[in-house]
C-alpha positions as CSV (number, residue, x, y, z in Angstrom):
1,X,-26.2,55.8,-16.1
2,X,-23.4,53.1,-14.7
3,X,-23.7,55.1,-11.6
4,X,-27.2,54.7,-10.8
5,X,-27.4,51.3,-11.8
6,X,-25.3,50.5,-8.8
7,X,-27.9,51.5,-6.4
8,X,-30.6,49.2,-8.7
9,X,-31.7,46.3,-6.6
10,X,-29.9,43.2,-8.1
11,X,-33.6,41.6,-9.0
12,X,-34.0,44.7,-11.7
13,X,-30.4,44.8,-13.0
14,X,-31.0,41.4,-13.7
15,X,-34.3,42.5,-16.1
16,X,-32.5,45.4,-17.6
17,X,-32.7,43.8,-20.8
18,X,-36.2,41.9,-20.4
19,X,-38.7,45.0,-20.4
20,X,-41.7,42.5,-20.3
21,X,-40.5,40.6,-17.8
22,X,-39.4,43.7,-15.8
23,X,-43.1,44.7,-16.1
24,X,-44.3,41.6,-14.6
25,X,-41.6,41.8,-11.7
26,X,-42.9,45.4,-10.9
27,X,-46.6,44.6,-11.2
28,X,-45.8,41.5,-9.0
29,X,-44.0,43.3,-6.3
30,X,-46.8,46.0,-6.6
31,X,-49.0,43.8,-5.8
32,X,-47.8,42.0,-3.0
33,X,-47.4,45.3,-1.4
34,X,-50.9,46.2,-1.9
35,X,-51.8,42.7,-0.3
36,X,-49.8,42.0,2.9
37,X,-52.6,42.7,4.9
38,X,-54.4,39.7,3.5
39,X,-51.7,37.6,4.0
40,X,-51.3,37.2,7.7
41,X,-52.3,33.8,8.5
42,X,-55.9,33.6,10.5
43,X,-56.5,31.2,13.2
44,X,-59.7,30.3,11.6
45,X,-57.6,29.1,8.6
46,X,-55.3,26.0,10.5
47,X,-57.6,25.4,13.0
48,X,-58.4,21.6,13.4
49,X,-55.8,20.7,10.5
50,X,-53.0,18.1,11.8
51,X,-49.6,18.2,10.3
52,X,-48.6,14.6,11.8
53,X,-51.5,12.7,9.9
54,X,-50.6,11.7,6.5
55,X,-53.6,10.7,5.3
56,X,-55.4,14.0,6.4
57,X,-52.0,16.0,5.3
58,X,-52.9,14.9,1.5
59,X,-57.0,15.1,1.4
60,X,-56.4,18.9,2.8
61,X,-53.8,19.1,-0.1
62,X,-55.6,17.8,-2.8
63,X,-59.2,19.7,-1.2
64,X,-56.8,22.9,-1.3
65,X,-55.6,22.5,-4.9
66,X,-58.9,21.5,-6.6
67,X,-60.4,24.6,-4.9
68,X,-57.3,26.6,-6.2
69,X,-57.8,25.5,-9.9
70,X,-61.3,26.0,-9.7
71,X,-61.2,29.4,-9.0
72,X,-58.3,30.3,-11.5
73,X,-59.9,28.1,-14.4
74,X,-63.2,30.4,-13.7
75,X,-61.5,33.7,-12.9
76,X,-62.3,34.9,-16.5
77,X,-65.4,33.2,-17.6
78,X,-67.4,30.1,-17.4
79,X,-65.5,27.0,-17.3
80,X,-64.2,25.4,-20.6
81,X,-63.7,21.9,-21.1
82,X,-59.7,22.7,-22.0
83,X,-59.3,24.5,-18.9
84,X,-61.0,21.2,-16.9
85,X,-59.0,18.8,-18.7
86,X,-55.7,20.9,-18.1
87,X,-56.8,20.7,-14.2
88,X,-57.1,16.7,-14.4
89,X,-53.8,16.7,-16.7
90,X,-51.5,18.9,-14.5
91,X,-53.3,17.4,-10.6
92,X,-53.4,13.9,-11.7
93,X,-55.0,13.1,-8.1
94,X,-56.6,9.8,-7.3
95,X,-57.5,7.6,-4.4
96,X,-61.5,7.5,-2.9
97,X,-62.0,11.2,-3.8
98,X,-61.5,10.2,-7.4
99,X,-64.8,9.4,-8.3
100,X,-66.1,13.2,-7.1
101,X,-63.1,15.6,-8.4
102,X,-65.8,16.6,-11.0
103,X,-68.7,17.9,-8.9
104,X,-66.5,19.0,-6.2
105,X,-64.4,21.0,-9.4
106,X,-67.9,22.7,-10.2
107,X,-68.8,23.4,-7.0
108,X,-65.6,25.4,-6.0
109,X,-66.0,27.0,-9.1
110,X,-69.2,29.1,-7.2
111,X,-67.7,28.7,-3.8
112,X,-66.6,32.5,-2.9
113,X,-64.3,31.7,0.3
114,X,-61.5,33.3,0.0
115,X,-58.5,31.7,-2.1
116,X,-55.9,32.8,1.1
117,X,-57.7,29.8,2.9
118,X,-56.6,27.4,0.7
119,X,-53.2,29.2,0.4
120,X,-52.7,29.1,3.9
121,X,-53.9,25.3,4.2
122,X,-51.4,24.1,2.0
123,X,-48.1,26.2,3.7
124,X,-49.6,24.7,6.8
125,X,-49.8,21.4,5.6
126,X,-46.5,21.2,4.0
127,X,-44.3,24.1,5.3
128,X,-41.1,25.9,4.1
129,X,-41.6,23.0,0.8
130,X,-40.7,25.9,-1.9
131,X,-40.3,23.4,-4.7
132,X,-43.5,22.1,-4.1
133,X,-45.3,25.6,-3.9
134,X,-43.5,27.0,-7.0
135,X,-44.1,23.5,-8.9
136,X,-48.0,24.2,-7.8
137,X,-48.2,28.0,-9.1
138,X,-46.3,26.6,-12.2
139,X,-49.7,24.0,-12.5
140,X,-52.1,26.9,-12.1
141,X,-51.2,28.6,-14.9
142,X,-51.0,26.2,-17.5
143,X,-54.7,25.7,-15.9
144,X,-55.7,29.1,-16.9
145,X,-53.7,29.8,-19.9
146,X,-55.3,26.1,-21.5
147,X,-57.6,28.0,-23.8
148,X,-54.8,29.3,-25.4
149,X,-54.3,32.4,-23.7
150,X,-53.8,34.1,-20.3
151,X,-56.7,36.1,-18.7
152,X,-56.5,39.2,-16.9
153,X,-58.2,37.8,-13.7
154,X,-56.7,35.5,-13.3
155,X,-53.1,36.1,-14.0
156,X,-54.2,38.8,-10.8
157,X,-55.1,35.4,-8.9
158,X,-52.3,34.2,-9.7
159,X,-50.0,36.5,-8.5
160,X,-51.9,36.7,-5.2
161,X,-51.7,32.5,-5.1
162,X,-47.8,33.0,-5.6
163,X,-47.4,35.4,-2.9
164,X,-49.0,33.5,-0.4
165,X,-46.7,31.3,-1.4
166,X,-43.8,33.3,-0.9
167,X,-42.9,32.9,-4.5
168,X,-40.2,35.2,-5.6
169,X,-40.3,38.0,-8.1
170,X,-38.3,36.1,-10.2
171,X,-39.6,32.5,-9.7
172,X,-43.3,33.9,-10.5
173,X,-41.8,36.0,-13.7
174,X,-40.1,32.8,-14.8
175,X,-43.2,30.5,-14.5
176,X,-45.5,33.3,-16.0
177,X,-43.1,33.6,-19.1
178,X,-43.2,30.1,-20.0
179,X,-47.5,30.7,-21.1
180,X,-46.2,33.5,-22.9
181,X,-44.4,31.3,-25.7
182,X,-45.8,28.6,-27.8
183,X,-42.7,27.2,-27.7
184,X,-43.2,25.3,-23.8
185,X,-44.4,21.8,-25.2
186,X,-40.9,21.7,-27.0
187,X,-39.7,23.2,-23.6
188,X,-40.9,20.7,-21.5
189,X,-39.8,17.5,-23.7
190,X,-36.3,19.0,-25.1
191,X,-37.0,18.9,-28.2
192,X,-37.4,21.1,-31.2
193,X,-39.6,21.9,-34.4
194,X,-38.1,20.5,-36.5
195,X,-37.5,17.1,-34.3
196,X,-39.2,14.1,-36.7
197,X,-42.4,12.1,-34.8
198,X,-40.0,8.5,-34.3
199,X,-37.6,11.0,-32.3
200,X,-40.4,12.6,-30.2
201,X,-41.6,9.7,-28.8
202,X,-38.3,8.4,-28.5
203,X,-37.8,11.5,-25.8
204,X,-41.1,10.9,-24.8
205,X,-40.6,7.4,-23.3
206,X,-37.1,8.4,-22.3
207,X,-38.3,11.1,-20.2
208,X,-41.6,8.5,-18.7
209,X,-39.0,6.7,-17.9
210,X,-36.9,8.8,-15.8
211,X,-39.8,10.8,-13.9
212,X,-43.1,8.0,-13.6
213,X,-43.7,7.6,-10.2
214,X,-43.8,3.6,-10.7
215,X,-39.7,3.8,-10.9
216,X,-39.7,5.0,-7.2
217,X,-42.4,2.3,-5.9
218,X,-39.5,0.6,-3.5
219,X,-38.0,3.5,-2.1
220,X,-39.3,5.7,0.4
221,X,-40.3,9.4,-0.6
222,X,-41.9,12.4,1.0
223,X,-45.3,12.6,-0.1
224,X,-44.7,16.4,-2.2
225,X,-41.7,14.2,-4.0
226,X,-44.4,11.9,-4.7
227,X,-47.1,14.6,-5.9
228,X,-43.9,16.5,-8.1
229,X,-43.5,13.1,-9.9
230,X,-47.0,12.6,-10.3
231,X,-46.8,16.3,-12.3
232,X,-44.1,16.4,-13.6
233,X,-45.1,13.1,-15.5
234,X,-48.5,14.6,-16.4
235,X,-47.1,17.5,-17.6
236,X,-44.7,15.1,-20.3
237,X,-47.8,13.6,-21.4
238,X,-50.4,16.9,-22.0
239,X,-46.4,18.1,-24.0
240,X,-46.3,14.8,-25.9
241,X,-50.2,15.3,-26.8
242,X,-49.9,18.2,-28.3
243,X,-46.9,17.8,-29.8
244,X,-47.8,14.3,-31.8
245,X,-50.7,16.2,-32.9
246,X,-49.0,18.9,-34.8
247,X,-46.7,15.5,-35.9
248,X,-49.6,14.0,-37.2
C-alpha cells in the first residue's frame, strides 16, 4: 500500500482521508477532461471588448456575472425568490444598470447562449485575476445552493464555470464543500453556536468594519479589489441575517 501511494498524484494523497471530497475532485477532473474542447477561446467571444476602458471593463463584468447567476439559479427549476435574493446579496452591483438587474436577471434566465461566452468575457476582461475568479465561483454557489440545497445541474454548471476559470481541483472542492455544511454562516463570521446575539453583532460590526468598501474610499484600488470588498461585505451581511434569526 505505502508503495503505491508514492506514485499517487499529490492532489489525491492529499484526499485520502476525505472520500467525499475525493469524489468531487475526480468528478471535477472528469469533467474538465470531457470539456477542453469547449474551452478554447473563440474569436467571436472577445471580439470588440476593450481591456484599456474601465468603464466598459466593469459593465462586460457585471453583464457577464448577472448572465452567469441567471443560468445557475435556473439550472434546476424555475427561479425562486431565495435563489434571486442570494444573486442581489452575493453581486451587490450598482451604478445606471441598477434599476434593470431585474428584467435583465429574467431574461438571461431564457437566454440559451452558451455560459463559455460569459466565462471567456470575464478572463478577457480581467486576466490571470485568480482570486477574483475563485471569489466569483465561490458566489455562484451560494446562488444555487440558496434554497437550501445543491442541484444536480447545476453543480454540473458549476464545475464547467470553474474550469473555464482555471479553478483547481482543490480550490473548486474547497468552495463546493463549504454548501455542503450548515455550519458556513458561523464559517463566514467566526463565530460559533453557542456564541450569545450581543457577541454576534459585536463580530458582525467588527468584521463591516474591516472589509466595507467605504474604509478604502481614499486610496486607490484595482477595480476586482473593489468588487471582492463589495462581496465579501455582502456575504457578512446575508451570514449575520441568518444567523440573528436563529438568535431571535
Amino acid at each position: 500500500m505505502l508503495q503505491s501511494q508514492k506514485h499517487m498524484p499529490n492532489w489525491l494523497n492529499q484526499v485520502a482521508l476525505k472520500p467525499q471530497s475525493l469524489v468531487a475532485r475526480l468528478r471535477y477532473r472528469l469533467q474538465a477532461w470531457a470539456s477542453l474542447p469547449a474551452r478554447k477561446p473563440h474569436d467571436h467571444v472577445v471580439s470588440g471588448l476593450r481591456q484599456e476602458d474601465d468603464t466598459f471593463r466593469h459593465l462586460s463584468f457585471t453583464f457577464a456575472v448577472i448572465a452567469l447567476s441567471a443560468r445557475v439559479a435556473c439550472a434546476d427549476g424555475p427561479l425562486s425568490k431565495d435563489k434571486y435574493i442570494a444573486f442581489r446579496e452575493s453581486f451587490p452591483l450598482g451604478g445606471g444598470i441598477c434599476g434593470k438587474i431585474r428584467q435583465l436577471f429574467t431574461l438571461a434566465c431564457e437566454n440559451d447562449t452558451p455560459p463559455e461566452h460569459y466565462i471567456q468575457q470575464i478572463r478577457y476582461m480581467y486576466p490571470g485575476k485568480a482570486e477574483l475568479f475563485a471569489s466569483v465561483v465561490e458566489r455562484l454557489f451560494r446562488i444555487a445552493a440558496a434554497d437550501g440545497y445543491l442541484g444536480r445541474k447545476a453543480e454540473f454548471l458549476l464545475a464547467d464555470i470553474a474550469h473555464g476559470l482555471d479553478l483547481s481541483p482543490a480550490a473548486f472542492s474547497a468552495i463546493r464543500e463549504q454548501y455542503d455544511r450548515p455550519t458556513h454562516a458561523h464559517v463566514i463570521l467566526g463565530v460559533t453556536a453557542e456564541t450569545p446575539s450581543s457577541v454576534l453583532k459585536k463580530r458582525y460590526h467588527e468584521l463591516m468594519r474591516r472589509y466595507h468598501p467605504d474604509r478604502f474610499a481614499s486610496e486607490e484600488l484595482s477595480d476586482e479589489l473593489r468588487l471582492l470588498l463589495r462581496a465579501k461585505t455582502s456575504e457578512i451581511n446575508a451570514a449575520y441575517r441568518v444567523l440573528s434569526k436563529k438568535a431571535a
